[in-house]
N, C-alpha and C positions, 0 to 999 in steps of 0.2 A: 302463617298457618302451617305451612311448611316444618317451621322447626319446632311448633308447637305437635304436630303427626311422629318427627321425629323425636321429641321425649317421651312422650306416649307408649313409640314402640319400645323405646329404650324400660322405661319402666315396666312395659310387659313382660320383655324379657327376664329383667332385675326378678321380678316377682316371680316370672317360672323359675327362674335358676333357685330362688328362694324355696319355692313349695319343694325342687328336686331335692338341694341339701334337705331341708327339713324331715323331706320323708326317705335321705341317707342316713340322718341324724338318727331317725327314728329307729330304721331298719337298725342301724350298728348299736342303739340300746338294745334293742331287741335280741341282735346277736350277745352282747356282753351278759344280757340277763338269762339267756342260753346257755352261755359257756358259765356263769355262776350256776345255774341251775346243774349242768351236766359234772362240774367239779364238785358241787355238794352231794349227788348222787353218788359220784367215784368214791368220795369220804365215806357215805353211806357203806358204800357197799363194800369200802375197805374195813371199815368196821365191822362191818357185819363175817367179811370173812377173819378179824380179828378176834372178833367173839367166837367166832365158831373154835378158832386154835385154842381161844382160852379156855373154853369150857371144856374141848378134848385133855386140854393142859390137867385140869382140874378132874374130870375125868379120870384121868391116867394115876393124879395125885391121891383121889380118895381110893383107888383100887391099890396104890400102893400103902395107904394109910392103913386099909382094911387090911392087907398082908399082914404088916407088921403087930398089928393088933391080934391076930387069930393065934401070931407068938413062932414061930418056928417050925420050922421043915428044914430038908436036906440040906446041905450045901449047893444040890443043885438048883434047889430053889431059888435061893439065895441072889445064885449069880446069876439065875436068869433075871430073878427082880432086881440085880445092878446093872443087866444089860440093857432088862425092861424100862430104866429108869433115867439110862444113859440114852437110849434111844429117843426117850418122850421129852430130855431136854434139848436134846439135839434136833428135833423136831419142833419145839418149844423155843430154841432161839433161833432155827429158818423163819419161822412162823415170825416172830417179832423181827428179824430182820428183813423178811417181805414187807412186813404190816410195814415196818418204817422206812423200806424204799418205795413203797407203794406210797405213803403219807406224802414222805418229800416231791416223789415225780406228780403227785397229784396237783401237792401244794406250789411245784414251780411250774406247772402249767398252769393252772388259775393265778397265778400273780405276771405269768406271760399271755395269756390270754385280757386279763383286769389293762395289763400293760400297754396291749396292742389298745384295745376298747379306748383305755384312755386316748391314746395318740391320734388313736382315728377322731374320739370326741373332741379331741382339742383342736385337730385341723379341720373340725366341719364346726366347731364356734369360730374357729379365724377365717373361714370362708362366709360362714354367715353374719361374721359381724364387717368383713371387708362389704359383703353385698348390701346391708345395711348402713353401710357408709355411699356405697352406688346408687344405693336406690334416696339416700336424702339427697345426694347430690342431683339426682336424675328429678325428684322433685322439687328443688331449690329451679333447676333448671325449667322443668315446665312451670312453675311459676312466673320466671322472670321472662318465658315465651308467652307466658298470659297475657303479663302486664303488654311487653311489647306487640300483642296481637289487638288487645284493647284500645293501645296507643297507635298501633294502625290501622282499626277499625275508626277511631276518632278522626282521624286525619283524611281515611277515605271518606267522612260523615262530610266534613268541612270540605272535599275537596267536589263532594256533591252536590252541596251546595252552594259552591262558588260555581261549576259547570253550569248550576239550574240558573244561577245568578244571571252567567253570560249568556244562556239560552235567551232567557227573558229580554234581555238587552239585544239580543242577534235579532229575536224578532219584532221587538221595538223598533228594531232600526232598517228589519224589512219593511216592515209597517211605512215606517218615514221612507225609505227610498221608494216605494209602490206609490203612498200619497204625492213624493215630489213628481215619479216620474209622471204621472195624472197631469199635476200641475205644469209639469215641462210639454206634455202632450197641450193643454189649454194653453199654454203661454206661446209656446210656439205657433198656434193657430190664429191665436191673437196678434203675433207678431208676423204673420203673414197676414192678416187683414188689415195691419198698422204700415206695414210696406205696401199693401196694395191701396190703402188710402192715402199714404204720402207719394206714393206714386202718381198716383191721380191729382194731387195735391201741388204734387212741383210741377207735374205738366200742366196746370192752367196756372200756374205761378208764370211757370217760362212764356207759357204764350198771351199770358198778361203784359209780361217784360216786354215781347216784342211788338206787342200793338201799342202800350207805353211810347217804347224806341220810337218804334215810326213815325206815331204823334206829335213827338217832343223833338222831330230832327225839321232841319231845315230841309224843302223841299228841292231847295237849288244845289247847297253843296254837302247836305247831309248832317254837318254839324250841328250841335246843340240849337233849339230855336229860340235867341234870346235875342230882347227887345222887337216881339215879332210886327211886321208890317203887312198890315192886310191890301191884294193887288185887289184893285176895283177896274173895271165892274168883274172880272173872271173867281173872284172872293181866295184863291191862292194867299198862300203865307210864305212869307219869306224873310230871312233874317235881317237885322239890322246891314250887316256888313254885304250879305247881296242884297242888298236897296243902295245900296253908296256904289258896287258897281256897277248896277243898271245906272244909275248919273253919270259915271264915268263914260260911259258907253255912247251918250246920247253926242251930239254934233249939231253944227248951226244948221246942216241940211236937214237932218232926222232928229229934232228936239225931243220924241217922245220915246217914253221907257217901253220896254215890251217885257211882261210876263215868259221868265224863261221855261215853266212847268207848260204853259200852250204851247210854246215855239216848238216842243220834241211832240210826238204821236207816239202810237202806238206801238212801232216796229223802230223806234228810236231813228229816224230821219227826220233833217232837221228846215220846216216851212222857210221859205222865202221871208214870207210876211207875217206878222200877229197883229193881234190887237191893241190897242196902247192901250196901258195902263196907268195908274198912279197911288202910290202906298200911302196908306194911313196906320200914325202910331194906333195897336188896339190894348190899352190898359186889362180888359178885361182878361183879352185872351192871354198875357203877359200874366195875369196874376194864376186863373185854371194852368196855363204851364207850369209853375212855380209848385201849386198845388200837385200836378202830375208828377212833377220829378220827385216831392216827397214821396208818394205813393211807388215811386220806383224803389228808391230807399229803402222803404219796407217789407216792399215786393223781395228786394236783394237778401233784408235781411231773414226774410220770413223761409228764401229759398236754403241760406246756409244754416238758420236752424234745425228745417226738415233733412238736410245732408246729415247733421250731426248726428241726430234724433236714429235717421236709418243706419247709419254707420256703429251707432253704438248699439243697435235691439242686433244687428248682424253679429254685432262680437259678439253677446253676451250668448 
């Protein structure tokens, strides 16, 4: 837009400079038709004062005609009508010699005057035809600031609507990060209800495991209760290997076994005396163990899924 403002001015100017020559153009016609005009009056009036000589000329000549016709007079006449006669040519070639300095100064001022006219008309058509050269050039130029104003009005069109493009897409995409962040606020909430149920979740898992544990151990030395022996009549359980050393234990004075879970109390001090015992294999209870320890199995696995499970909602 810019250099489109600046041909513009350029060409306004072009154009006054033009109307000035033009109405210099004019004016220095006007002058030359002046000076023709005032040289054709000089003629005029040199004429005119040429006529007047000549008809005093002629004048002079019929009065000298009439002289001679009337036929004689004195000598003195005579020589006055050769002086009268010499005087009226002598006055008769001033007169043509004015008339024709008058003619020539007339005639080389109207051909120095036509002269000058000329020179001024020839250097205001070379001015007017150099500015007529500026001024197509100056509109060759605003042209080609046209084109390139169009070709950057096109371009800001296109570049408008690539902006409108990515506006659309900006809020598209506010749109989706608004609905995620929604979704992030519910999922998060969710993922604190999902930790606060596998919370809940592992702690009776774990204290499943440990009431499992307890069940599944031997009462005497803690270990696994396998191949269990029920003590009668006190109904205690105890493993195969503490039932072999309660045998050990026993002597030809004191043949009977004693249940080692009676023998401790309460405060872990240890009876004098118990009660005899005697173990019996229990299949049944051997098989519910077997069954138990699956379910520990499970329990274990079910604890390290829920670990996974909170570990990963944590990262995510």
């Amino acid at each position: 837009m810019r250099a489109v403002n600046d041909c513009n001015r350029d060409s306004v100017e072009i154009l006054n400079k033009n109307k000035k020559l033009q109405k210099a153009l004019l004016v220095a016609q006007n002058a030359a038709r002046d000076a023709e005009a005032r040289e054709r009056q000089r003629m005029e009036d040199g004429a005119g004062v040429v006529e007047q000589l000549m008809k005093q000329l002629q004048a002079s000549e019929a009065l000298l005609a009439e002289a001679q016709a009337r036929g004689g007079r004195g000598f003195e006449r005579d020589h006055e009508k050769d002086a009268r006669e010499d005087a009226l040519e002598r006055e008769r070639q001033r007169a043509q010699k004015k008339m024709d300095g008058e003619k020539k100064r007339l005639e080389a001022a109207a051909a120095e005057e036509v002269k000058k006219a000329g020179g001024r008309l020839n250097e205001l058509e070379h001015e007017v035809g150099s500015l007529r050269d500026q001024l197509d050039g100056a509109t060759r130029a605003a042209k080609q600031a046209a084109k390139e104003t169009a070709r950057e009005k096109e371009a800001h069109a296109l570049t408008a609507e690539k902006l409108a493009a990515l506006e659309k897409v900006r809020k598209d995409e506010a749109d989706k990060l608004e609905k995620l962040h929604v979704r992030e606020v519910k999922v998060n909430g969710a993922v604190k209800q999902i930790n606060g149920a596998l919370g809940k979740i592992r702690g009776f898992l774990e204290e499943t495991e440990e009431h499992l544990k307890t069940d599944l151990c031997c009462l005497s030395c803690l270990n696994p209760l396998l191949e269990p022996q029920v003590l009668v009549p006190c109904g205690h359980s105890v493993c195969r290997a503490c039932y072999r050393g309660m045998d050990a234990k026993t002597t030809s004075q004191d043949p009977y076994k004693y249940c080692p879970v009676c023998k401790a109390n309460e405060t872990g001090r240890q009876v004098k005396q118990g009660q005899p015992v005697e173990g019996f294999h229990n299949p049944m209870l051997d098989l519910c163990l077997q069954r138990l320890r699956t379910k520990v199995q499970r329990v274990e696995t079910f604890l390290n899924l829920a670990g996974s499970i909170s570990q990963s909602v944590q990262l995510s």
